[in-house]
C-alpha positions in Angstrom: 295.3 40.1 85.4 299.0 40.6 85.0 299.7 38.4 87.9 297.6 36.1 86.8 299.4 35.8 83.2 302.9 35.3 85.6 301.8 32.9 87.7 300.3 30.8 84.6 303.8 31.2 82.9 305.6 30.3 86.1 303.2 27.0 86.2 304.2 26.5 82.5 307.3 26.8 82.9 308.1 24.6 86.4 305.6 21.8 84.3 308.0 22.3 81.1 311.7 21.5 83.3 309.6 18.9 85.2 309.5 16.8 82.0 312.6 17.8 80.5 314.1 16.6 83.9 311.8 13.3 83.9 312.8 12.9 80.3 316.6 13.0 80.4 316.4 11.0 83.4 315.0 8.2 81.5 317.6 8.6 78.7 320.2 8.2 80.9 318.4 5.3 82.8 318.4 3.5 79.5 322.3 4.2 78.7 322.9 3.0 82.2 321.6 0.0 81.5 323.4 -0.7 78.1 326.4 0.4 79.6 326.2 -2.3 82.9 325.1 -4.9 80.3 328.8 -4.1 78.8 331.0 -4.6 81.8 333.5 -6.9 81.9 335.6 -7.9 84.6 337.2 -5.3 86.9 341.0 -4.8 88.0 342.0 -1.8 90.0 344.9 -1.6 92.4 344.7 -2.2 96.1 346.6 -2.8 99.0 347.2 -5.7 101.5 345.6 -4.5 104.8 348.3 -3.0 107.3 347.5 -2.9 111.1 349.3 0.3 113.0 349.0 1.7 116.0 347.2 5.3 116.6 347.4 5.7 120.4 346.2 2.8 122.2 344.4 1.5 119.2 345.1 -0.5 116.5 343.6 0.5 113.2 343.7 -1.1 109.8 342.3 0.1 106.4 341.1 -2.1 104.3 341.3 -1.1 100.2 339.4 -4.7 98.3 336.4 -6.2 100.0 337.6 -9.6 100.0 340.1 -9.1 102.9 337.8 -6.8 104.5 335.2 -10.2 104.5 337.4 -12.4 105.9 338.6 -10.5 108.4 335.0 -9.4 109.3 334.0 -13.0 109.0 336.8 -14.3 111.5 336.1 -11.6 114.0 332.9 -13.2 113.9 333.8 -16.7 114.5 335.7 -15.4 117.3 333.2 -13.5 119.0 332.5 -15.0 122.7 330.3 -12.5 124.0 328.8 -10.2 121.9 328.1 -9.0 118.5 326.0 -6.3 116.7 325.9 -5.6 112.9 324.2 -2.7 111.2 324.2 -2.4 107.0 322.7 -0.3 104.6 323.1 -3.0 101.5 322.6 -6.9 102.1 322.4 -8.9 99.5 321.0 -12.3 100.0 324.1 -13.9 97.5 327.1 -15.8 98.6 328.8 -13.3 100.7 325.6 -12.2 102.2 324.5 -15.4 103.3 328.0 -16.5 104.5 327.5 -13.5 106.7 324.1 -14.2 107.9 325.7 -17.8 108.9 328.4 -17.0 110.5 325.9 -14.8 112.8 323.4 -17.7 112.8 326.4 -20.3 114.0 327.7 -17.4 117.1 323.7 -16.9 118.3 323.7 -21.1 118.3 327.5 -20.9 120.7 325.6 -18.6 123.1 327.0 -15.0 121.6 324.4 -12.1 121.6 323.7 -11.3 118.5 321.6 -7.7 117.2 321.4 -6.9 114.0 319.9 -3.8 112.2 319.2 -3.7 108.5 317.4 -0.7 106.4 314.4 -2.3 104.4 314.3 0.5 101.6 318.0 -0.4 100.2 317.2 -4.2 100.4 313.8 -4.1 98.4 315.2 -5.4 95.7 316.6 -8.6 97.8 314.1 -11.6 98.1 313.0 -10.9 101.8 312.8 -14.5 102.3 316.7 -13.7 103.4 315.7 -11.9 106.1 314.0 -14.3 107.8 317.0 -15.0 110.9 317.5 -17.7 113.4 315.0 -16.5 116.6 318.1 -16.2 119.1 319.2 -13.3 116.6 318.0 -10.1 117.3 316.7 -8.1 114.8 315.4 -4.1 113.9 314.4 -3.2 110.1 315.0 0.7 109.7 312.4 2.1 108.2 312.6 5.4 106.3 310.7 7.0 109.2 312.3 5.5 111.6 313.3 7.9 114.1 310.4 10.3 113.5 308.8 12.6 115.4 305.5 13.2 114.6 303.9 14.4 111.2 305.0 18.2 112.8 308.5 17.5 113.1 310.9 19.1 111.5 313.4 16.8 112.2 314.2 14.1 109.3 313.8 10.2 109.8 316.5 9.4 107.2 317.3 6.5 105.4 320.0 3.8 107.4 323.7 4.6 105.8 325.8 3.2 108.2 327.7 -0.2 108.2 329.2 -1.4 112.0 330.3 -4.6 113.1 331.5 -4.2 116.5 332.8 -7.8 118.5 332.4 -8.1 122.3 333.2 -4.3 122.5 336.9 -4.4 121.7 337.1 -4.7 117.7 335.0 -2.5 115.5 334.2 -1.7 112.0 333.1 0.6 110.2 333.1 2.4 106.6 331.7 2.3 103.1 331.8 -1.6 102.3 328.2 -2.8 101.6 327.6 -7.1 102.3 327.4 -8.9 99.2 329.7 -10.0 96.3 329.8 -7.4 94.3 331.5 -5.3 97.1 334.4 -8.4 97.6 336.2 -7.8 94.2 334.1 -5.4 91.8 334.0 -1.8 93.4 337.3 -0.3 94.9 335.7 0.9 98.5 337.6 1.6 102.2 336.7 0.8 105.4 338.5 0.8 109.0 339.6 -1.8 111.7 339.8 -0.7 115.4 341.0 -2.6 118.0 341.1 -1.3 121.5 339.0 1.3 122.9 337.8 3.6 120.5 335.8 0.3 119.4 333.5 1.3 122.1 333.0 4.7 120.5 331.5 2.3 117.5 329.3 0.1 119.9 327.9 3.1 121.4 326.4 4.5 118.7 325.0 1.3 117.9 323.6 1.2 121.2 322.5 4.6 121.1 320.6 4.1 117.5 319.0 0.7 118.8 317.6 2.2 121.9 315.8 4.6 120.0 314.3 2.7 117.3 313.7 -0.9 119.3 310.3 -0.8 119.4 309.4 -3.0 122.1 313.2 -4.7 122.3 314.9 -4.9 125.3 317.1 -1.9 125.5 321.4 -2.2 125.3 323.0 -1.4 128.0 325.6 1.8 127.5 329.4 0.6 127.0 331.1 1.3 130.4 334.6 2.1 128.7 334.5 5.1 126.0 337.8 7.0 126.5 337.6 10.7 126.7 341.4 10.5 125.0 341.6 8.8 122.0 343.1 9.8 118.5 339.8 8.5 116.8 336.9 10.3 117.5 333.7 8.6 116.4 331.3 11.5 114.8 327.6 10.3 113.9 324.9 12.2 111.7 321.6 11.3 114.0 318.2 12.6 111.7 316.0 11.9 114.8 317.4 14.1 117.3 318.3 16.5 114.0 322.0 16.4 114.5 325.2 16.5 112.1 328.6 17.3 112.7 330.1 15.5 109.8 329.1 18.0 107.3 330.7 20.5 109.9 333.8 17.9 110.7 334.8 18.2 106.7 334.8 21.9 107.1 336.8 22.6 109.8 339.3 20.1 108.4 339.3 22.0 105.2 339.6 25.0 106.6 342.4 24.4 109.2 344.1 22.8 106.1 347.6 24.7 105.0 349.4 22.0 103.1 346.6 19.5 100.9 343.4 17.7 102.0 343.0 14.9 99.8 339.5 13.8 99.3 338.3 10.6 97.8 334.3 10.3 97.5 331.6 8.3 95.5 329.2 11.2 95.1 330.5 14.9 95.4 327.2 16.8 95.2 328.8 19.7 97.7 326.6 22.1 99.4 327.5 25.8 98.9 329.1 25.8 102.1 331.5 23.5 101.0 332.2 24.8 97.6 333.0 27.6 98.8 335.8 26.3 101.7 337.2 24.2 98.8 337.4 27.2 96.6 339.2 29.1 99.7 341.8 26.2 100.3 342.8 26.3 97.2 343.2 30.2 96.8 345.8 30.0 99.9 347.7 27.6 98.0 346.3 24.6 99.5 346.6 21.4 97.2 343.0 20.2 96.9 342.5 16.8 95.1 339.6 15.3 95.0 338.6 11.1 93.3 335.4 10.5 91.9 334.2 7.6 89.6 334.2 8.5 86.1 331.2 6.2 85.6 329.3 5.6 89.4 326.8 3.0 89.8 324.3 5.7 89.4 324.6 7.6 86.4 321.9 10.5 87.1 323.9 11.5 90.6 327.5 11.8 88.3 325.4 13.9 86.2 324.2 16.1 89.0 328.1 16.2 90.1 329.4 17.1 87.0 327.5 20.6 87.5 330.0 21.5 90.2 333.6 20.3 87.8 333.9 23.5 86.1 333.6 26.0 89.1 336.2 23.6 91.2 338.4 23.6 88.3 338.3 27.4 87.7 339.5 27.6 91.6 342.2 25.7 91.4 340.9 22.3 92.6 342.0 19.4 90.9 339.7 16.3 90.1 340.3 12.7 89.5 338.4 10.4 87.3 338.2 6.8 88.5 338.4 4.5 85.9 336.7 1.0 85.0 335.6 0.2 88.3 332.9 2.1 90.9 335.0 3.6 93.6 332.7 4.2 96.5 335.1 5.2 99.3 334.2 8.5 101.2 337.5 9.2 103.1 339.6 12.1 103.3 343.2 13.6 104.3 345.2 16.6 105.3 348.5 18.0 106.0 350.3 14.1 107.3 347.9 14.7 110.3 344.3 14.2 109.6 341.7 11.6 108.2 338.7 10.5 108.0 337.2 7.3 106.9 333.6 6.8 107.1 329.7 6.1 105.7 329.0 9.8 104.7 329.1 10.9 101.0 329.5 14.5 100.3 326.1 15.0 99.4 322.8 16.5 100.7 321.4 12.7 102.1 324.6 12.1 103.5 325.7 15.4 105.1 322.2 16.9 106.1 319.8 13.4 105.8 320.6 10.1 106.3 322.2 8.1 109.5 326.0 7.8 109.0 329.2 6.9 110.6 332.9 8.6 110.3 335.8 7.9 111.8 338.1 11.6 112.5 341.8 10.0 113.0 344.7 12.4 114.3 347.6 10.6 113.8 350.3 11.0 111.4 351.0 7.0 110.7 347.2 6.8 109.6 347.5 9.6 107.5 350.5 8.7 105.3 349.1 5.1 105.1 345.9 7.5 104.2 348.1 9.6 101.4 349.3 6.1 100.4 346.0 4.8 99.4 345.2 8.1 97.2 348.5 8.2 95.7 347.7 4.1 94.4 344.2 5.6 93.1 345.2 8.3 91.5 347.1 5.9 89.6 344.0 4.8 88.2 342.2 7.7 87.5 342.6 10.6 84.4 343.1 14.0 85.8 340.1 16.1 84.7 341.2 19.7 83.0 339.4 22.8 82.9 339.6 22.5 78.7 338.9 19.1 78.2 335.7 19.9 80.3 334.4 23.1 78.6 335.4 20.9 75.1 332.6 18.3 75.9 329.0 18.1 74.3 326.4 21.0 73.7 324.0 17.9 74.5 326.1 17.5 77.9 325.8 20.9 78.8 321.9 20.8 77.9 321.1 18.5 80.2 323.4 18.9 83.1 321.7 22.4 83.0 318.4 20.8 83.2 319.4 18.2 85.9 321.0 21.3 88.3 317.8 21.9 90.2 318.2 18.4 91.5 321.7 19.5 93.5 319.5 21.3 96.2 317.7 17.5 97.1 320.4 15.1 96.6 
């Protein structure tokens, strides 16, 4: 009888947060909305791409989408014998179809052209766009993609990763989406290499579209990955259940003695990395980390903002980027280390989806790294432990009713 009464309150009470969460999910749907409908036109700083050497290769970061476009669009229009694309985000508008031509016009020249898209971030693009010229090949991801049977417990994941790699030598990779928003309106990073590690980038493109082909004829492996390189190529794989980028951030954070600077789109930390955040900063480490003040989705900030208050009690100090979405997920410590990549410091990202991350060791890259954080800091407003515990009761409320969500997301 008694356990009968407990369950029945139990049941109650899940059903009770269920709504509460459902309903102040849809509150803040609705702000979102009024809020987008309100934005005007974005400035935030940025700077001119740089090319420097690391090694043998040439790397270049790349701070406002426009120049990363071109750049990606020349590549293109120089590409002789290969190509192969992969992107989360497509959007059938100007950018994205001045990509999908420039593709169309190397298939026409004789260039081999693959491309891989994920179908559930592009629903909301007319799929007319992604009808391509035959000579191109093309694989949708899925979101089970990659699975292995209903009895797996391995997951499929959704497609996070954005490559362009050009007949092996010059490859891409890092948070920049295709489409027009991404050229001038969101403050995002993403790397150039030229030379070999850009086979390090075309092999895990090989490696994904071997996997997933479905009747395609399969890649051959690059012949040239270096076993020496100061950019190491790390990959999150759901399929074969593997990912070392969650475990890449923490032995970066943990080796750090000086700072490890982090800049990321969505910080929804598992406990794991909490806590080596929390132990940085007790030995003295100077932990910074950039977040949007306002991303482009509002229930995720609210989520994040469950975690400001116990970084801030540790010693960690946060960064609030204003009037413009910056979606970067990149990272520095102690002049020696970086990392530039597709992986957001979140659940989907760290322990879900497919990604891509770049690990640099090279001091050049990281002051040029430390650069870029110092120019966005200058455009965010430090966060302080008492102007955080001074906002809302009606905050409070319903970040408290949003925090089962951290476990998921």
């Amino acid at each position: 009888m008694v356990l009968g009464r407990v369950q029945t309150a139990l049941k109650v009470g899940a059903g009770a947060l269920a709504l509460a969460q459902v309903g102040t999910i849809a509150a803040l749907m609705v702000v979102d909305r009024r809020r987008k409908r309100h934005r005007g036109h974005v400035n935030f700083p940025s700077k001119p791409p740089e090319p420097l050497f690391a090694g043998e290769d040439e790397l270049t970061v790349y701070t406002r989408g426009r120049d990363l476009f071109d750049d990606m669009i020349a590549t293109i229009e120089a590409a002789e014998h290969t190509i192969v694309l992969e992107t989360y985000i497509w959007k059938g508008d100007r950018v994205g179809r001045r990509f999908k031509q420039a593709l169309t016009d190397a298939a026409e020249r004789g260039v081999e052209v693959h491309v891989v898209y994920d179908v559930f971030a592009n629903l909301v693009v007319p799929q007319t766009f992604f009808r391509f010229d035959p000579r191109i090949h093309v694989l949708r991801h899925w979101p089970w993609t990659g699975a292995r049977g209903l009895l797996s417990f391995r997951s499929p994941g959704l497609n996070h990763r954005k490559i362009l790699v050009v007949d092996g030598s010059t490859a891409f990779l890092g948070g920049y989406n295709l489409g027009s928003l991404y050229a001038s309106r969101w403050r995002d990073t993403h790397l150039r290499i030229r030379g070999q590690a850009a086979s390090d980038v075309a092999n895990a493109f090989v490696d994904y579209w071997n996997m997933a082909r479905r009747g395609q004829r399969a890649l051959p492996q690059p012949s040239n990955r270096p076993w020496e390189s100061a950019v190491r190529v790390t990959r999150n794989v759901p399929s074969i259940g593997v990912y070392p980028i969650r475990y890449t951030y923490l032995e970066a954070i943990d080796r750090a003695r000086e700072r490890i600077w982090l800049t990321h789109a969505y910080l929804i930390p598992d406990d794991d990395l909490i806590f080596a955040l929390g132990e940085a900063a007790d030995r003295g480490v100077d932990v910074r980390i950039i977040v949007p003040a306002e991303s482009n989705h509002i229930v995720a900030d609210w989520i994040s903002r469950g975690f400001y208050a116990t970084f801030l009690r540790r010693g960690v100090r946060l960064f609030l980027y204003q009037d413009a979405m910056v979606h970067a997920k990149t990272g520095t410590a102690d002049g020696r280390w970086s990392m530039i990549g597709t992986a957001n410091l979140d659940r989907l990202s760290l322990t879900g989806n497919y990604e891509i991350n770049a690990e640099i060791l090279d001091a050049d890259l990281a002051r040029e790294m430390e650069d870029i954080f110092v120019m966005d800091a200058s455009n965010c407003v430090e966060l302080t432990l008492h102007d955080w515990q001074s906002r809302s009761f009606a905050m409070k409320v319903s970040e408290a009713i949003l925090s089962p969500l951290r476990h998921i997301l």
